[in-house]
TORDO-194155 format. One line per field, with one value per residue (C-alpha): residue in one letter; y negated, z negated, x negated; residue number from 1. Coordinates in Angstrom, 1 decimal. Each point is the difference from the previous one (the first is absolute). Example, Ala and Ser with C-alpha at 12.3 -4.5 7.8 and 13.67 -1.06 7.14 Angstrom:
BEGIN
code: c(A_S)
north: c(4.5_-3.4)
up: c(-7.8_0.7)
east: c(-12.3_-1.4)
pos: c(1_2)
//
This chain:
BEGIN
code: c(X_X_X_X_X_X_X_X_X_X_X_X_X_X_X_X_X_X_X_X_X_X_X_X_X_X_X_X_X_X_X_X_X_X_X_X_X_X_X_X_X_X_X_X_X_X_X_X_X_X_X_X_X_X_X_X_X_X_X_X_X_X_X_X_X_X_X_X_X_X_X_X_X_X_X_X_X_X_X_X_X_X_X_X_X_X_X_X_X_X_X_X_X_X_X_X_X_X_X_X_X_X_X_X_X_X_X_X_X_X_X_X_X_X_X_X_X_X_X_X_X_X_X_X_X_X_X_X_X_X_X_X_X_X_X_X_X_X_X_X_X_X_X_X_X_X_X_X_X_X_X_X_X_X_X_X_X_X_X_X_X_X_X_X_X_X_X_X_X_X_X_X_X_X_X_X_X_X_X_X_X_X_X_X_X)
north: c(-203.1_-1.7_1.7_-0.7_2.5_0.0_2.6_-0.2_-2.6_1.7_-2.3_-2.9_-2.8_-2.7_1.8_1.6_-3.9_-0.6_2.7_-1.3_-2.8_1.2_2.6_-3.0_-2.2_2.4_0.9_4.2_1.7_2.4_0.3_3.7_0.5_2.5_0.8_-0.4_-2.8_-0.3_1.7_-1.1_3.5_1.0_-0.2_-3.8_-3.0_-2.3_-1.9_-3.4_-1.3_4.1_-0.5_3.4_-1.1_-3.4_1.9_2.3_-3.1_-1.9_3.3_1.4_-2.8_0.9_3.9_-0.4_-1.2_2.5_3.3_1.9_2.5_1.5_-0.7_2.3_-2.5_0.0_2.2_0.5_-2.2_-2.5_1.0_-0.7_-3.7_-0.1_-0.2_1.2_3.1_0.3_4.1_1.3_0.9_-1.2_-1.3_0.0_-3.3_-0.4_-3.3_-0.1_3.2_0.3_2.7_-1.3_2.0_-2.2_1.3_-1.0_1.7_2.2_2.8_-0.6_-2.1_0.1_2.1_2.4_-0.7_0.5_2.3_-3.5_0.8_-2.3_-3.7_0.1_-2.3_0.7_-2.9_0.4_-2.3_2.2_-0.9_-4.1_-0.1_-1.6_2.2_-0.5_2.4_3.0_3.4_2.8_3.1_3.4_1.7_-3.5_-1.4_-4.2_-1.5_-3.4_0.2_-3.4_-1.4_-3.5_0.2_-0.9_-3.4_-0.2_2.1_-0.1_2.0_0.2_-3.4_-0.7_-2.8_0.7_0.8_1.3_0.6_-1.0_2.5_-2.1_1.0_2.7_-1.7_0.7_-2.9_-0.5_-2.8_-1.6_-1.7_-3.5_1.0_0.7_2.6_3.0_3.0_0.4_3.5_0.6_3.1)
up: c(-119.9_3.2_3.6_3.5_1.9_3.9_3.1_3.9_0.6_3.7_0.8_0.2_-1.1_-0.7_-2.6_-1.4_-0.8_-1.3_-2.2_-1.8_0.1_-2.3_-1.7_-1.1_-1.1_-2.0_-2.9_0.9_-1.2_2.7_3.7_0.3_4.1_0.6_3.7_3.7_-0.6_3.7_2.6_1.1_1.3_3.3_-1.5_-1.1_2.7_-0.9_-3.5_0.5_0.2_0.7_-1.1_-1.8_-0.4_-1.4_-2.7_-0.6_-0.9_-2.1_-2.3_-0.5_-1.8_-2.7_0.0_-3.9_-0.4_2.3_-0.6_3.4_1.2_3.6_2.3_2.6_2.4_-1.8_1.2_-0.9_2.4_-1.9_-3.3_1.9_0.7_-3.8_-2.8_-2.7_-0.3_2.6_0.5_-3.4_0.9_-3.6_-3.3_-3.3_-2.2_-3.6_-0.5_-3.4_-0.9_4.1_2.4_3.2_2.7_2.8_4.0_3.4_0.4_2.9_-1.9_-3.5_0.0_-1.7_2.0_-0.7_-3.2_-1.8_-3.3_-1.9_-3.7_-1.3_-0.1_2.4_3.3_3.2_2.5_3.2_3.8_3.1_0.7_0.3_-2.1_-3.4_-3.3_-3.6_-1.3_-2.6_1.0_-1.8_1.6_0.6_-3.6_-1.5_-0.3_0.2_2.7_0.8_4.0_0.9_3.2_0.5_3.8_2.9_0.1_3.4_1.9_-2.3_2.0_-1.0_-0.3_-3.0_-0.4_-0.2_-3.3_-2.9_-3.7_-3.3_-3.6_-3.0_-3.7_1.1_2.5_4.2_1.8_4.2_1.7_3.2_1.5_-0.9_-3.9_0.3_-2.5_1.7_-2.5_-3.4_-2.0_-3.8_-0.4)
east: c(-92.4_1.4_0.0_0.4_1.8_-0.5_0.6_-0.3_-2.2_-0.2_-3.0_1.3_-2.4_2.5_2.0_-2.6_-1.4_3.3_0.1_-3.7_1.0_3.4_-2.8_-2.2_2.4_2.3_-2.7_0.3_-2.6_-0.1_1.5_1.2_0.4_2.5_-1.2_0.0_-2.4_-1.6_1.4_3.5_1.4_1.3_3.4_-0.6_0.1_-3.5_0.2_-0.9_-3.8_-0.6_-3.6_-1.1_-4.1_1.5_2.5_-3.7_-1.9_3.0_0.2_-3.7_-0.8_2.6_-1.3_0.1_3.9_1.2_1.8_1.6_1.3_-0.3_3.1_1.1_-2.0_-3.2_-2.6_-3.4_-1.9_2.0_-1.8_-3.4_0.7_2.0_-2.4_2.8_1.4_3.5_0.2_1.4_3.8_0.7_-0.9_1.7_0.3_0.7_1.8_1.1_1.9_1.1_-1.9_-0.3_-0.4_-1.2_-0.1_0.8_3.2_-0.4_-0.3_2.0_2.6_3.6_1.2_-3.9_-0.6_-3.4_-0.1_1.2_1.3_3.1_-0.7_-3.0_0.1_-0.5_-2.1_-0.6_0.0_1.2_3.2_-0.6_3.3_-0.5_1.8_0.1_2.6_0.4_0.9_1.7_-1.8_1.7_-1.1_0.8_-3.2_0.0_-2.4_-1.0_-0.1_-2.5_-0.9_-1.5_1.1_-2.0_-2.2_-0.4_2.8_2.6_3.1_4.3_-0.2_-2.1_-2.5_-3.5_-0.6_-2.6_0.7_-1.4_-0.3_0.3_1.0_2.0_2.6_-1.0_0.4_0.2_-0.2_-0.3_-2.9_1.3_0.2_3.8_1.0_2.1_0.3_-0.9_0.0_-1.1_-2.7)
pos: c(1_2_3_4_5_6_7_8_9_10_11_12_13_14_15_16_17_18_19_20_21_22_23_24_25_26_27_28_29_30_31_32_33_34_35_36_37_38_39_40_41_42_43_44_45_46_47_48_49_50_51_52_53_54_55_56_57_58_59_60_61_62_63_64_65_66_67_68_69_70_71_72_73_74_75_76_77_78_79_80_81_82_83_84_85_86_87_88_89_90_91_92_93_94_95_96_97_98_99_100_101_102_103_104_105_106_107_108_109_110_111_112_113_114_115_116_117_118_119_120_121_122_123_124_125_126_127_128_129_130_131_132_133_134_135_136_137_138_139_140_141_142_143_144_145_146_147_148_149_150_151_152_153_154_155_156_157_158_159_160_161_162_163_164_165_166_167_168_169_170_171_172_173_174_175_176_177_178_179_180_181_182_183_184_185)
//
């Protein structure tokens, strides 16, 4: 199974184009959103092409590919306008033998972390810094600590990014296709 892993879309209608666009053409199965999809923040200048009913209409049609999680920006007038599910603070994904605990970040993080057993991973957005790195937790337990960055305010300098799940190996790249960090599951 392949996925496409997004977070902080922050309303902006241009990359959220970009990022179907990238969705469509990568052959991912599903698009799991890893929050802040429409609302930029107060702490967060305007994305570009700040369009949040444009962002609604470009991802309600794809209800059926989409798995999310709410973002510390998401509310719930935005699940009134969304018609897939944006509120749950997590979900858990099998991917071959790897649990994968995906959430936003505001809450657990790598410096919170979620009751995670050895060789689980760890997704989440928040931060708008990308990560793909393992972990040696206080008691010893090994944790993959994941995030796909930010596709539309990406911040320390990174590109806008996204990431992509296939046979095991976490992948995330830039807009323009341009691998940046690679980490085995």
């Amino acid at each position: 199974m392949k996925l496409m892993f997004a977070s902080d879309i922050h309303g902006s209608a241009f990359y959220c184009r970009r990022m179907l666009e990238l969705y469509k053409n990568s052959g991912a199965e599903r698009l799991v959103l890893l929050g802040d999809i429409l609302y930029h923040g107060p702490r967060n200048d305007l994305p570009k092409e700040y369009a949040p009913k444009e962002v609604i209409a470009m991802l309600n049609p794809l209800k059926h590919e989409l798995l999310a999680v709410r973002g510390n920006c998401d509310t719930e007038v935005d699940q009134m306008v969304l018609e897939f599910p944006i509120l749950a603070d997590y979900c858990l994904l099998m991917v071959g033998q790897t649990r994968m605990y995906a959430t936003h970040g505001h809450v657990y993080n790598e410096n919170h972390l979620p009751p995670l057993t050895d060789g689980d991973a760890l997704i989440h957005g928040h931060t708008h810094l990308l990560e793909a790195k393992e972990i040696t937790a206080e008691d010893g337990r090994r944790i993959k600590i994941l995030n796909p960055g930010s596709v539309s305010i990406p911040k320390g300098g990174n590109p806008a990014t996204y990431a992509l799940l296939e046979d095991g190996v976490f992948t995330i790249l830039t807009l323009d296709g341009d691998i940046v960090r690679q980490i085995s599951l």
